[in-house]
Chimera marker file (.cmm) of the C-alpha trace (Angstrom):
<marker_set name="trace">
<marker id="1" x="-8.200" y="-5.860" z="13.002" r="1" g="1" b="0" radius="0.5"/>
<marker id="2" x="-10.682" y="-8.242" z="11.075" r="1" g="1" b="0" radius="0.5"/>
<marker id="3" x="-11.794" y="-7.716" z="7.764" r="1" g="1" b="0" radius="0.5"/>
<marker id="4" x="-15.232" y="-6.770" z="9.071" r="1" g="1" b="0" radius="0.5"/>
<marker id="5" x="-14.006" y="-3.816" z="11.121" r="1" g="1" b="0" radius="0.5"/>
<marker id="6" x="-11.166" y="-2.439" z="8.325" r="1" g="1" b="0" radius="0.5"/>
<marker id="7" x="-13.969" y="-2.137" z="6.358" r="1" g="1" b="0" radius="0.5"/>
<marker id="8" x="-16.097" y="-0.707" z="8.506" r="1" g="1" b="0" radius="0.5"/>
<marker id="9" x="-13.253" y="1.860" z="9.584" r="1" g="1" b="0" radius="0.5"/>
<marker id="10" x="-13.516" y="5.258" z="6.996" r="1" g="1" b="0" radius="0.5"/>
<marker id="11" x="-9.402" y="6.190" z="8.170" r="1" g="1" b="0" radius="0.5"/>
<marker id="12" x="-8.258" y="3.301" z="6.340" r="1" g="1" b="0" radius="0.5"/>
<marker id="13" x="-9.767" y="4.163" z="3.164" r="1" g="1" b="0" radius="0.5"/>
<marker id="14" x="-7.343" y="6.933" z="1.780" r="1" g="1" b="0" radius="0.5"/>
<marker id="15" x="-6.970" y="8.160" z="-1.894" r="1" g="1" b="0" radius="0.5"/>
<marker id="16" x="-3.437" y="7.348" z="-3.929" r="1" g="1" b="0" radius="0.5"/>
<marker id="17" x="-2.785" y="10.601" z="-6.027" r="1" g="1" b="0" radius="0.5"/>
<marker id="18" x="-0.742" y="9.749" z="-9.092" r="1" g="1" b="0" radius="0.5"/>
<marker id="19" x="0.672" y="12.018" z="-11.507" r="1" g="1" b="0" radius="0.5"/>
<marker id="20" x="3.571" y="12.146" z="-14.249" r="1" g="1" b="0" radius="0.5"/>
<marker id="21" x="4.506" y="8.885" z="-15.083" r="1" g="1" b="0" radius="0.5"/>
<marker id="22" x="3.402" y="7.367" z="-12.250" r="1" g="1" b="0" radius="0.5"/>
<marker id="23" x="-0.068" y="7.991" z="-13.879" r="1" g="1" b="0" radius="0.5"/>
<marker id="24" x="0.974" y="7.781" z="-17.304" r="1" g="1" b="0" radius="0.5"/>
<marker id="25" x="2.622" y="3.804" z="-16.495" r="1" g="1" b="0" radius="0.5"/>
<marker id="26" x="2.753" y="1.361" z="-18.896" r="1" g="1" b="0" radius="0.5"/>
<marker id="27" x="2.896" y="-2.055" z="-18.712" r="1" g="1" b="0" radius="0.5"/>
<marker id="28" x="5.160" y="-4.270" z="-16.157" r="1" g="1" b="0" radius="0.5"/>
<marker id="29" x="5.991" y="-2.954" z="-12.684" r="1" g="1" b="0" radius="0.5"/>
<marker id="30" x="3.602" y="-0.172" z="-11.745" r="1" g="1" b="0" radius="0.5"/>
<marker id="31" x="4.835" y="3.126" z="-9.960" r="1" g="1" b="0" radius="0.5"/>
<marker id="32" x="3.112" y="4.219" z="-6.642" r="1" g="1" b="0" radius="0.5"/>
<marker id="33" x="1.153" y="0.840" z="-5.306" r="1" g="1" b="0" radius="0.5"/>
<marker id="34" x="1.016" y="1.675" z="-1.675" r="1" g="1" b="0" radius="0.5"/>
<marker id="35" x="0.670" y="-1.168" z="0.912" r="1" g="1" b="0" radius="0.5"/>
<marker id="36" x="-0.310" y="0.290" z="4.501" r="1" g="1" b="0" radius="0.5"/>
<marker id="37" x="-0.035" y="-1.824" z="7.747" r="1" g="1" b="0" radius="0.5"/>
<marker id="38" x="-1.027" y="-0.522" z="11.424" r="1" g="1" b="0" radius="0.5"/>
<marker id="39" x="0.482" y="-1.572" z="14.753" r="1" g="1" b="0" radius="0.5"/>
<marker id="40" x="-0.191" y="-0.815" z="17.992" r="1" g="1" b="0" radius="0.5"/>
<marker id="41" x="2.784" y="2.323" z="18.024" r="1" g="1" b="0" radius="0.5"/>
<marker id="42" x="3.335" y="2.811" z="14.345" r="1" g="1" b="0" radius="0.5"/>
<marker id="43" x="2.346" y="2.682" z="10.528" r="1" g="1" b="0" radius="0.5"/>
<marker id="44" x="4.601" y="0.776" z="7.829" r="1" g="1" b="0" radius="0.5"/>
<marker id="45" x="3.918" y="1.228" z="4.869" r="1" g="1" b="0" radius="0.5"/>
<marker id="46" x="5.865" y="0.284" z="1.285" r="1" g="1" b="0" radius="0.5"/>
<marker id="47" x="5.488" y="1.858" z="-1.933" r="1" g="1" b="0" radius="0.5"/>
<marker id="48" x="6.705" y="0.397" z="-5.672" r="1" g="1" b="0" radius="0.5"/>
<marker id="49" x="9.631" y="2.619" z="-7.102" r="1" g="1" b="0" radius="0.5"/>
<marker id="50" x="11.046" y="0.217" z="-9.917" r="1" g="1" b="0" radius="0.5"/>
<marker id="51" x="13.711" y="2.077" z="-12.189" r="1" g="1" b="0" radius="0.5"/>
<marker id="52" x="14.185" y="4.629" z="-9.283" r="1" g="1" b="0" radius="0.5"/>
<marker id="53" x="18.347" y="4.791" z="-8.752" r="1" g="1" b="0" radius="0.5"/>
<marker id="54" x="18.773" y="4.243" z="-5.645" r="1" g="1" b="0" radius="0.5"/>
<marker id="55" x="22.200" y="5.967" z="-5.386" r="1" g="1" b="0" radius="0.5"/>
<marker id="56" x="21.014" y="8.865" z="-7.641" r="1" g="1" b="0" radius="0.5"/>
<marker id="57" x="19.420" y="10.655" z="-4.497" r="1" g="1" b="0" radius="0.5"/>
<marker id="58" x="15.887" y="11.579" z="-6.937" r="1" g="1" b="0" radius="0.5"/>
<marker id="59" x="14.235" y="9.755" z="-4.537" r="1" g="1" b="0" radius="0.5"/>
<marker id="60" x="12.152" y="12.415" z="-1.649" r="1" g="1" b="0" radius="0.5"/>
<marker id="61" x="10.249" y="11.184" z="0.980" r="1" g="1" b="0" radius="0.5"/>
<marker id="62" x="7.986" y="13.113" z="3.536" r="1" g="1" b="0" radius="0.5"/>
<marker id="63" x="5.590" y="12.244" z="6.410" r="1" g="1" b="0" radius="0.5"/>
<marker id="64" x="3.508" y="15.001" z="7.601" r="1" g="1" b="0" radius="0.5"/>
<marker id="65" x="2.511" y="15.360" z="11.623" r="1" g="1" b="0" radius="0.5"/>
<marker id="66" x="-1.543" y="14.850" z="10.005" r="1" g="1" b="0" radius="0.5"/>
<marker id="67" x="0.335" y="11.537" z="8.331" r="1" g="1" b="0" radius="0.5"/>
<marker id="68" x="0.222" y="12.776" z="4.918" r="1" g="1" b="0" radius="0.5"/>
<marker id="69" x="2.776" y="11.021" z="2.771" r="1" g="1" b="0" radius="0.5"/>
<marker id="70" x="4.356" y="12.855" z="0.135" r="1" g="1" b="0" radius="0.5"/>
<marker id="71" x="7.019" y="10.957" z="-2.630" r="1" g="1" b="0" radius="0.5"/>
<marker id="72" x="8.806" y="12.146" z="-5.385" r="1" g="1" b="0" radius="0.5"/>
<marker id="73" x="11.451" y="10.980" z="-7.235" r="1" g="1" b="0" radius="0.5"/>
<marker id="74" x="12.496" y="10.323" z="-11.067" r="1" g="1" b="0" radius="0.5"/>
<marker id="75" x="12.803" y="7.367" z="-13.364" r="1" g="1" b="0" radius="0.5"/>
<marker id="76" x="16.221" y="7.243" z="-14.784" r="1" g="1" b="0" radius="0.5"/>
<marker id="77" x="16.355" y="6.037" z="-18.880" r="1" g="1" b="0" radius="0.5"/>
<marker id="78" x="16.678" y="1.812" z="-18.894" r="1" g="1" b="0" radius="0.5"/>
<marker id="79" x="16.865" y="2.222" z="-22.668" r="1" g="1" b="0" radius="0.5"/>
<marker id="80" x="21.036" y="1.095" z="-22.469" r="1" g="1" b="0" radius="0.5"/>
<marker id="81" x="21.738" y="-1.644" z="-19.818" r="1" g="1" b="0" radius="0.5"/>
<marker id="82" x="25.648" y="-2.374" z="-18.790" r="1" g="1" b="0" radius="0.5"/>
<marker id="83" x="27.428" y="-4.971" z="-17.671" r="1" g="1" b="0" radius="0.5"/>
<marker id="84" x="31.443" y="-5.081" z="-17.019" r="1" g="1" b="0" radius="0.5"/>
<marker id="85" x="32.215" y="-6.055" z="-20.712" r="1" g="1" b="0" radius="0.5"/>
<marker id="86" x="29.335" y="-5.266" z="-22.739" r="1" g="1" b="0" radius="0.5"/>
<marker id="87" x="26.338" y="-2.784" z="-23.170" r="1" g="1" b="0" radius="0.5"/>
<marker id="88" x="22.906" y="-4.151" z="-24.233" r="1" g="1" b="0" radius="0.5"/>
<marker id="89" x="20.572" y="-1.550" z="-25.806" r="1" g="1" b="0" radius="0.5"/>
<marker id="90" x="17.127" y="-2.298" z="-24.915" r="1" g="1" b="0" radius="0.5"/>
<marker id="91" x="14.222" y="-3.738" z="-27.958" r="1" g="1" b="0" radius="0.5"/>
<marker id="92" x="11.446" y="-4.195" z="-25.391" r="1" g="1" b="0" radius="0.5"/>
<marker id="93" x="10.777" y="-2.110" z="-22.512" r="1" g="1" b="0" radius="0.5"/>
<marker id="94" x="7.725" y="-2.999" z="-20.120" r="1" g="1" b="0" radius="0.5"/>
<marker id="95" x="8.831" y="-1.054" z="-17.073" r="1" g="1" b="0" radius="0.5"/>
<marker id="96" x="7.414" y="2.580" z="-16.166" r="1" g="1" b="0" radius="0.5"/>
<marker id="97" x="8.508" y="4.988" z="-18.564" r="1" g="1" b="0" radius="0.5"/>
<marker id="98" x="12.107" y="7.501" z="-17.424" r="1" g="1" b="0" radius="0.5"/>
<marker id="99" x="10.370" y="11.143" z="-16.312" r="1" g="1" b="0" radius="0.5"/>
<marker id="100" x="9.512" y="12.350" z="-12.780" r="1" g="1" b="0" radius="0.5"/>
<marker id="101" x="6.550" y="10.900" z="-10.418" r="1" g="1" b="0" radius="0.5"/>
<marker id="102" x="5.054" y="11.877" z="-7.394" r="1" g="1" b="0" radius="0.5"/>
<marker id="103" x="2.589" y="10.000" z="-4.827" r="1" g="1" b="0" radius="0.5"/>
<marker id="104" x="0.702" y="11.392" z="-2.308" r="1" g="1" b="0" radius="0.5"/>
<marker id="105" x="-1.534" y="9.371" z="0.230" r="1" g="1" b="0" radius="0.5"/>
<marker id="106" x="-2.516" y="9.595" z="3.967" r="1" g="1" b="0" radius="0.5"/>
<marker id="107" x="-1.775" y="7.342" z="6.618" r="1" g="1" b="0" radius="0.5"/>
<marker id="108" x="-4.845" y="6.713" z="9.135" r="1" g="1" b="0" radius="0.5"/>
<marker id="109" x="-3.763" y="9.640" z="11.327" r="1" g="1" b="0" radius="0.5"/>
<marker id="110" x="-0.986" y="11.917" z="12.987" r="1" g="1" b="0" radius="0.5"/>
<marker id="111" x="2.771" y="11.059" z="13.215" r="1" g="1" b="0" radius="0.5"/>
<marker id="112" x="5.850" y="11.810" z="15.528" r="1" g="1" b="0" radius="0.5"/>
<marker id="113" x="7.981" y="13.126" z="12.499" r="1" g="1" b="0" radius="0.5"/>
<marker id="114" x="10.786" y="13.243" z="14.987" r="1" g="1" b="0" radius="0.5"/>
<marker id="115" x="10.326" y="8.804" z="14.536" r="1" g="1" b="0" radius="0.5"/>
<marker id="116" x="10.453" y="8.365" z="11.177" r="1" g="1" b="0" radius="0.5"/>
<marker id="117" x="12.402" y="5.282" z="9.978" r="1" g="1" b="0" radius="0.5"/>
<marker id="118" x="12.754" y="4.084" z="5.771" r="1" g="1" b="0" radius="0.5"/>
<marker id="119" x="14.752" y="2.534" z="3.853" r="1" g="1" b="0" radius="0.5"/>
<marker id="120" x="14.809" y="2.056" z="0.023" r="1" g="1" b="0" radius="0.5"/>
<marker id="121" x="15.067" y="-1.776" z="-0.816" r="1" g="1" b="0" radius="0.5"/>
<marker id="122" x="17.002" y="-3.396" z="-3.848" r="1" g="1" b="0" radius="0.5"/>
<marker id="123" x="13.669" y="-4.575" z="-5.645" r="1" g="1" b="0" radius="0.5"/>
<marker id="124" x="12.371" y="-1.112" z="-5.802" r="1" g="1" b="0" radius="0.5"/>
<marker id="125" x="10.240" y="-0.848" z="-2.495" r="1" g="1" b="0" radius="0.5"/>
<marker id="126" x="10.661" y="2.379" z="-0.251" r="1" g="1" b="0" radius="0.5"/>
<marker id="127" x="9.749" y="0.974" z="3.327" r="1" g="1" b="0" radius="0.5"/>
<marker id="128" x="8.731" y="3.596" z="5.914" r="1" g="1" b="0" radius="0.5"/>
<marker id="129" x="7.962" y="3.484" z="9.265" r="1" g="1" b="0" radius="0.5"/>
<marker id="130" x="6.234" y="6.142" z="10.469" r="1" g="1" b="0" radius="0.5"/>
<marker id="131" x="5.706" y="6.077" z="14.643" r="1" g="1" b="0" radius="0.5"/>
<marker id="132" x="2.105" y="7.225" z="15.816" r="1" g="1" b="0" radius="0.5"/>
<marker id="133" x="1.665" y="10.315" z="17.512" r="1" g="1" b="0" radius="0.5"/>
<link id1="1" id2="2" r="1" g="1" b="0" radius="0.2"/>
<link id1="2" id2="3" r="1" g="1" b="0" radius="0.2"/>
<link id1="3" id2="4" r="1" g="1" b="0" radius="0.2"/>
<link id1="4" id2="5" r="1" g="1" b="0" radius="0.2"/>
<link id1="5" id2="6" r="1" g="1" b="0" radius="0.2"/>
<link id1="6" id2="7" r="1" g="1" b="0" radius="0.2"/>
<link id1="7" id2="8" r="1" g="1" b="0" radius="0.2"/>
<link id1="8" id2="9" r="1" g="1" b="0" radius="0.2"/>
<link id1="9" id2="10" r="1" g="1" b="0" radius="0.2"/>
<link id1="10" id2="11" r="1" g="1" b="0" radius="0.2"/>
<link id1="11" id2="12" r="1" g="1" b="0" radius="0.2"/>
<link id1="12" id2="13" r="1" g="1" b="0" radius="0.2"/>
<link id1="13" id2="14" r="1" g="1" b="0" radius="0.2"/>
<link id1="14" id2="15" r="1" g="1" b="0" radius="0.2"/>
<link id1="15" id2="16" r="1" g="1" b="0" radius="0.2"/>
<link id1="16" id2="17" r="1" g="1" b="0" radius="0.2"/>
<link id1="17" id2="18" r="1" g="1" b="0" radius="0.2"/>
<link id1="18" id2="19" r="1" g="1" b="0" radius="0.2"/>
<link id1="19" id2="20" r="1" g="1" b="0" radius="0.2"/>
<link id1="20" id2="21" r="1" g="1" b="0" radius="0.2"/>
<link id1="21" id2="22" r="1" g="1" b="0" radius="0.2"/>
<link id1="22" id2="23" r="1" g="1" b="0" radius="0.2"/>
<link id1="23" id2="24" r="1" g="1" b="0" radius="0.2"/>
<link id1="24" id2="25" r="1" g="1" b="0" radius="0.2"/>
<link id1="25" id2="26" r="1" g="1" b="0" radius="0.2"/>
<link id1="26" id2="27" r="1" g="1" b="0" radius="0.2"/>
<link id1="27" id2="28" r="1" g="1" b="0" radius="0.2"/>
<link id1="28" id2="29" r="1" g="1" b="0" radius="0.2"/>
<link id1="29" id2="30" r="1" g="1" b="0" radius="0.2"/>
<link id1="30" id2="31" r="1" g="1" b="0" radius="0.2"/>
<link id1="31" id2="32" r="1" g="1" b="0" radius="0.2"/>
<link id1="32" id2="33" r="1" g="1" b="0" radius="0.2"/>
<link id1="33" id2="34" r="1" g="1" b="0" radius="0.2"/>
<link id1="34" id2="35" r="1" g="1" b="0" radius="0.2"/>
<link id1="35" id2="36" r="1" g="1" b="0" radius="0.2"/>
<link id1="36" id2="37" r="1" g="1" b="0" radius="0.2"/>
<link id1="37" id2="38" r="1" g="1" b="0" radius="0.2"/>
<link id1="38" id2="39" r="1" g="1" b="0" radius="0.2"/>
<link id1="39" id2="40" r="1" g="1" b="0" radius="0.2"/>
<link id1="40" id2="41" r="1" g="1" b="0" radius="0.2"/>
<link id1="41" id2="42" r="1" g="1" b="0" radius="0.2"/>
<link id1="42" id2="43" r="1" g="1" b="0" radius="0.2"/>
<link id1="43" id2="44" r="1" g="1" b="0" radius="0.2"/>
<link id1="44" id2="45" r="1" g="1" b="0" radius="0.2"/>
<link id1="45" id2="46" r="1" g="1" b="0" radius="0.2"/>
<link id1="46" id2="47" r="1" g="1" b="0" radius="0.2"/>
<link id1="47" id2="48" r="1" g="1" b="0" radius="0.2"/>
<link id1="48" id2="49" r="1" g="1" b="0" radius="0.2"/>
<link id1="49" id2="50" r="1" g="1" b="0" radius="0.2"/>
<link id1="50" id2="51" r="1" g="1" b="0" radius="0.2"/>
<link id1="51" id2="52" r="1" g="1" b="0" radius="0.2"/>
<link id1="52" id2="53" r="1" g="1" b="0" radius="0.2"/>
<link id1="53" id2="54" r="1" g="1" b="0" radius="0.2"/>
<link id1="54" id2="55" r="1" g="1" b="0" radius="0.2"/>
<link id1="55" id2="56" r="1" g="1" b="0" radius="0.2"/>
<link id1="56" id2="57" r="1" g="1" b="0" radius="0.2"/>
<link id1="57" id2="58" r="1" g="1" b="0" radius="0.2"/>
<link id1="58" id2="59" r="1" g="1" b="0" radius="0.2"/>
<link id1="59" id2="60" r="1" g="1" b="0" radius="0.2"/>
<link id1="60" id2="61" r="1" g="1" b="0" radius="0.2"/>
<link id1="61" id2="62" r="1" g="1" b="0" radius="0.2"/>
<link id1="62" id2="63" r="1" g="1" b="0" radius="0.2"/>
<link id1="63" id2="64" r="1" g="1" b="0" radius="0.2"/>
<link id1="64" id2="65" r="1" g="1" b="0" radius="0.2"/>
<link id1="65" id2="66" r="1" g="1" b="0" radius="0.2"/>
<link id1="66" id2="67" r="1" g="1" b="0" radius="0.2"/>
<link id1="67" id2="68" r="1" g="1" b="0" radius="0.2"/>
<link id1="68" id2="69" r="1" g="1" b="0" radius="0.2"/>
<link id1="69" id2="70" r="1" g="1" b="0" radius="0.2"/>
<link id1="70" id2="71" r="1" g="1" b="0" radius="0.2"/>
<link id1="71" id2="72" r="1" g="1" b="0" radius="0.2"/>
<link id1="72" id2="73" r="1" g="1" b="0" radius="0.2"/>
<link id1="73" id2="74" r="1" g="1" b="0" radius="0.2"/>
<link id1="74" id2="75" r="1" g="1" b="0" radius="0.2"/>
<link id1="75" id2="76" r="1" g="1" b="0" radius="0.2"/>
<link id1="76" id2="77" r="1" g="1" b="0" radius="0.2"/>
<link id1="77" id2="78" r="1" g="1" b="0" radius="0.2"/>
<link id1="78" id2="79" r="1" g="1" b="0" radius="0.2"/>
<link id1="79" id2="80" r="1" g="1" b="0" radius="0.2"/>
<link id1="80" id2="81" r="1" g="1" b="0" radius="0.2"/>
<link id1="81" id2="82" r="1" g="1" b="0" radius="0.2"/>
<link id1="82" id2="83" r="1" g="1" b="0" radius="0.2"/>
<link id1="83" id2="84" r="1" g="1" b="0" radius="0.2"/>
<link id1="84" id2="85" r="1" g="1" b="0" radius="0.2"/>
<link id1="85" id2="86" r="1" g="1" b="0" radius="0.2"/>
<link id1="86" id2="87" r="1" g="1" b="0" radius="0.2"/>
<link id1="87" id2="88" r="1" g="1" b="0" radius="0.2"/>
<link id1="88" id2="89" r="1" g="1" b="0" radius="0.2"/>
<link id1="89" id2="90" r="1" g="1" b="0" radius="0.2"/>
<link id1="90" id2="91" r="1" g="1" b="0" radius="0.2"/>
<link id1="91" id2="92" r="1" g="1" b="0" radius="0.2"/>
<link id1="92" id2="93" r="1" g="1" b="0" radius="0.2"/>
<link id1="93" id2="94" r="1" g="1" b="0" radius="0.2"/>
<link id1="94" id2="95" r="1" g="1" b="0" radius="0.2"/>
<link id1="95" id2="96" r="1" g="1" b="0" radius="0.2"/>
<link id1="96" id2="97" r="1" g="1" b="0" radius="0.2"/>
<link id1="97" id2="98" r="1" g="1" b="0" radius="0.2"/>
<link id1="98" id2="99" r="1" g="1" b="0" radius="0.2"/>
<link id1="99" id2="100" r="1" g="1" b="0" radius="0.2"/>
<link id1="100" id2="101" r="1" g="1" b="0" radius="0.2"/>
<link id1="101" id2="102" r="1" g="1" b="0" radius="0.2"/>
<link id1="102" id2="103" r="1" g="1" b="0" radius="0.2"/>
<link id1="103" id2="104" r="1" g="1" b="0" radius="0.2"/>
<link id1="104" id2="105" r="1" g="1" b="0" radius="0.2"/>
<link id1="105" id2="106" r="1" g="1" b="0" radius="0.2"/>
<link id1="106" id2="107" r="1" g="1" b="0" radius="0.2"/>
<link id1="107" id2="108" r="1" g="1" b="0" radius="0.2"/>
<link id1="108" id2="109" r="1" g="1" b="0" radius="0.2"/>
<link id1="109" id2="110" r="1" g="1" b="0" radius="0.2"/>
<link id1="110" id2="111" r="1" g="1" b="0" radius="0.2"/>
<link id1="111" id2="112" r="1" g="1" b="0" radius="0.2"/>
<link id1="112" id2="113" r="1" g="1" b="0" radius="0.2"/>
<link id1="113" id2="114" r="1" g="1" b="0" radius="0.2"/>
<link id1="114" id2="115" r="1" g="1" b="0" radius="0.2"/>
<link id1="115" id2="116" r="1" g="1" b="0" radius="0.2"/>
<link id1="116" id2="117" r="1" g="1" b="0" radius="0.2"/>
<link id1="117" id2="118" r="1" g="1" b="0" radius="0.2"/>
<link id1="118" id2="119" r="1" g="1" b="0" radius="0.2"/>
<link id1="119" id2="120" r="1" g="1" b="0" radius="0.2"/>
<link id1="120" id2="121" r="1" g="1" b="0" radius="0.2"/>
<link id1="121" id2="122" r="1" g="1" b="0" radius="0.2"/>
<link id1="122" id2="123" r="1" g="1" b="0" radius="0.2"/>
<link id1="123" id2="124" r="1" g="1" b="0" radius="0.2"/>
<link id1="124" id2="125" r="1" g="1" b="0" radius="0.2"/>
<link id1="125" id2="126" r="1" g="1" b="0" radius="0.2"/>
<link id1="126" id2="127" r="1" g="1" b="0" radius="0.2"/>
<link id1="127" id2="128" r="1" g="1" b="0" radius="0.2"/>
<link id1="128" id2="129" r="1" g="1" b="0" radius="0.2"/>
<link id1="129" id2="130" r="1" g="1" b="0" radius="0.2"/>
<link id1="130" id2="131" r="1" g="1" b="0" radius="0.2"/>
<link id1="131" id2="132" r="1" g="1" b="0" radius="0.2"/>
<link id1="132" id2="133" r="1" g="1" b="0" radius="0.2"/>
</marker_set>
């Protein structure tokens, strides 16, 4: 699709919801900026979790059938960093503040939930694939 016709094209302009401190972000890495790509069979799209633990299992993710994306999840406290020998408590802090989050947003239509594939990357991205309907 050209630039001309995404434009032109009212599905692909959907609203980002933000609240806790997703909306309340400081500085540095922001929570919740949603990238959205359409193929021919499917929607991808990635959203920025940075400080989300990805082993903590605080991070939810939900696709709707009307492609309504629904996250949630929690930013753990960065204020005490380890390493195998030392702990380093934190003077500067520019990432998201610790506290819950949730994004909502809508992909530009329905979804076979049954087709649903993600998968939370090491720099803090939660990539979805979400197969059309």
């Amino acid at each position: 699709m050209d630039a001309q016709a995404s434009s032109d094209n009212s599905q692909m302009k959907s609203a980002v919801v933000l609240r806790g401190t997703a909306k309340d972000g400081k500085p540095g890495p922001p929570v919740g900026v949603v990238d959205i790509g359409v193929a021919e069979k499917a929607y991808l799209f990635r959203v920025a979790v940075p400080g989300v633990d990805k082993e903590s299992g605080k991070l939810k993710c939900s696709v709707g059938v009307n492609g309504r994306v629904e996250i949630q999840g929690e930013i753990t406290d960065r204020g005490v960093l380890g390493s195998s020998s030392n702990v380093y408590r934190m003077i500067t802090q520019q990432l998201s503040p610790k506290g819950p989050f949730s994004v909502y947003f809508n992909l530009p239509g329905p979804v076979d939930t049954r087709f649903t594939l993600a998968n939370f990357r090491q720099d803090g991205i939660l990539e979805v694939m979400a197969f059309k309907k």
